[in-house]
C-alpha angles and dihedrals in degrees: 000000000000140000120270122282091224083051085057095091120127132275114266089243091203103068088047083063092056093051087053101048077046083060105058086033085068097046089070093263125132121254130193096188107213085156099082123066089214114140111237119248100029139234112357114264090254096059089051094044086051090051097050086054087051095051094047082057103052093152076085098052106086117099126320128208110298092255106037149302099289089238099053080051093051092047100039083057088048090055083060096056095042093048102034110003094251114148115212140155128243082239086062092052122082115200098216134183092263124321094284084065083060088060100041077059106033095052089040097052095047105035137052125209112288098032121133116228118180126225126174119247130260092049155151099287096210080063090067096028096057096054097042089058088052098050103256122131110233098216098217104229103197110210133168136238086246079066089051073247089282120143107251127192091250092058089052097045090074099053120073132265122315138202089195154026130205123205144179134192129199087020145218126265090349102062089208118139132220101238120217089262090052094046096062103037084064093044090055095044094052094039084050095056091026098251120163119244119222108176122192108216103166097120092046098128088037094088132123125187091022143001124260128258122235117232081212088079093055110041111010088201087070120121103233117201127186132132142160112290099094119020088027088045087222112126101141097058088062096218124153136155141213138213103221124193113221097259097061095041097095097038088053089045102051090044096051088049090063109027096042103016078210132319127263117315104202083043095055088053094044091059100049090071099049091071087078087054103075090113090067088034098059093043086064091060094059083059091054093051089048082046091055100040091044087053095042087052088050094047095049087048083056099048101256119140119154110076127137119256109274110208107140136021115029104278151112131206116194141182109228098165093122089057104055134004095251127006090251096067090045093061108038085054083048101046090044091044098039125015091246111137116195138150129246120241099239081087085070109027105014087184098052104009097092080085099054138049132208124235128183123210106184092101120107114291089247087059095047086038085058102044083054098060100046087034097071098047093051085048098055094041091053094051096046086056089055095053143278111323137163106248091162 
């Protein structure tokens, strides 16, 4: 006996960095986690405040619908109209156990095995991973830090015909963002071949010099994914959600039914409160954007140069190629020598990533603060050891 072919996908690099950050954590050594893309602090105080009511009830927490308590899917609509302008209905929206469990659903309800689905590269690994365990072929879309790493007509255009797309933005590790022209330059491509649009929208609200833009507004027969982890600050309650168009809507539900039962009750209640607390939530993001401009600066200090435009999530994505033969030497001698844990970017790009490395800022400012400070020196040491270069 053997495991599975379709079980065969590759590691996410990124949470064996976190065990073995743990690791060293536990050793009595000190730790500042840049691997990880958690919000710091937690759920808001009104998630946890809804959850404690739930608890001291438990005569509701038995399963929901499969896809989700009716309030949380009329909110969660309404959350569309107030932020876009979008109108839905809660029938269009699919409570899901986090927002992976929207694309366990999502790839399996609009493609069958042996389907090719295109994805940019650098990008988020579960993407690929997920379809190749379900027999779907991810379709690597190569793009370049002068594209903000972002999929344009022109890229797919050179690849063979497609049933799907995959986007993010923005997008994850790059930080890059899909602007309304793009948008719709990729809505009318794909309606045009008939592609499937899945669109990852987690880090909408996590934006910094403009909001994003919804593909929703573009192709309504987009598959539309976004959730609580990051926003919501809520990754622990694994709670994500799905727009779903209204040819897809049986098939979701019928396969939720029988893959999730329902997501997480006490979660679902949890959520619905979070929606009041915009006010705290967005305050969070300003400590993201002091996060990002303290660690560029660092970086630049440091003489690195070469990092994709950030403008949305809480992430950078950096070219360190001048600093260390592959990422994943760079980040085991700066996590030994300093405490710095990051990821490589062969999480993201196995082909090119050895070239890049990943960094979250959504820790608290003291620990980005931190990583700064021992960052630069470690930087300039490295680079002297290397050889004579301007870092002026």
């Amino acid at each position: 006996m053997r495991p599975s072919r379709r079980s065969q996908i590759a590691p996410f690099i990124a949470m064996d960095v976190l065990e073995e950050a743990n690791a060293r954590a536990a050793a009595g050594q000190d730790v500042l986690h840049l691997e990880v893309g958690e919000p710091a602090g937690g759920a808001p105080p009104a998630a946890i405040a809804a959850a404690r009511r739930a608890l001291e009830r438990p005569q509701t927490l038995g399963y929901t619908e499969a896809l989700g308590i009716p309030p949380l899917r009329q909110r969660i609509a309404a959350h569309y109209l107030e932020r876009y302008g979008i109108e839905l209905a809660p029938r269009d929206v699919a409570v899901t156990t986090g927002a992976s469990g929207a694309f366990v659903l999502a790839f399996l309800a609009a493609f069958d095995v042996g389907q090719r689905v295109a994805l940019a590269a650098p990008g988020y690994p579960c993407y690929r991973n997920i379809l190749e365990a379900l027999g779907i072929e991810p379709v690597i879309v190569a793009t370049t830090l002068e594209e903000r790493f972002q999929p344009t007509p022109a890229r797919l255009e050179h690849i063979g015909p497609l049933d799907g797309l995959l986007i993010a933005s923005p997008a994850n590790p790059t930080g890059s963002m899909l602007h309304e022209s793009e948008l719709a330059e990729l809505a009318a491509f794909c309606r045009a071949r008939k592609i499937r649009i899945v669109s990852d929208e987690i880090y909408h609200g996590i934006t910094y010099e403009k909001p994003a833009s919804t593909m929703l507004a573009y192709d309504r027969s987009a598959i539309v994914i976004s959730g609580f982890s990051k926003y919501f600050c809520m990754t622990g309650w694994r709670l994500g959600w799905m727009v779903v168009p209204a040819d897809l809507q049986e098939a979701v539900l019928r396969l939720a039914q029988n893959l999730f039962i329902a997501p997480a009750t006490v979660s679902q209640m949890a959520a619905l409160a979070v929606f009041d607390e915009r006010e705290r939530l967005d305050a969070r993001v300003a400590v993201y954007r002091r996060n990002r401009d303290r660690l560029l600066e660092a970086l630049r200090e440091g003489g690195i140069e070469r990092v994709a435009p950030p403008e949305g999530a809480f992430y950078l994505y950096a070219d360190v190629s001048d600093f260390a033969a592959n990422s994943a030497e760079f980040c085991a001698s700066l996590l030994a020598d300093t405490g710095i844990a990051i990821t490589p970017g062969t999480d993201f790009d196995p082909q090119r990533g050895d070239r890049y490395v990943r960094l979250s800022f959504a820790g608290s400012e003291e620990v980005i603060a931190e990583a700064g400070r021992r960052l630069v020196p470690w930087l300039r040491q490295r680079a002297a050891s290397r050889g004579p270069r301007d870092l002026s």
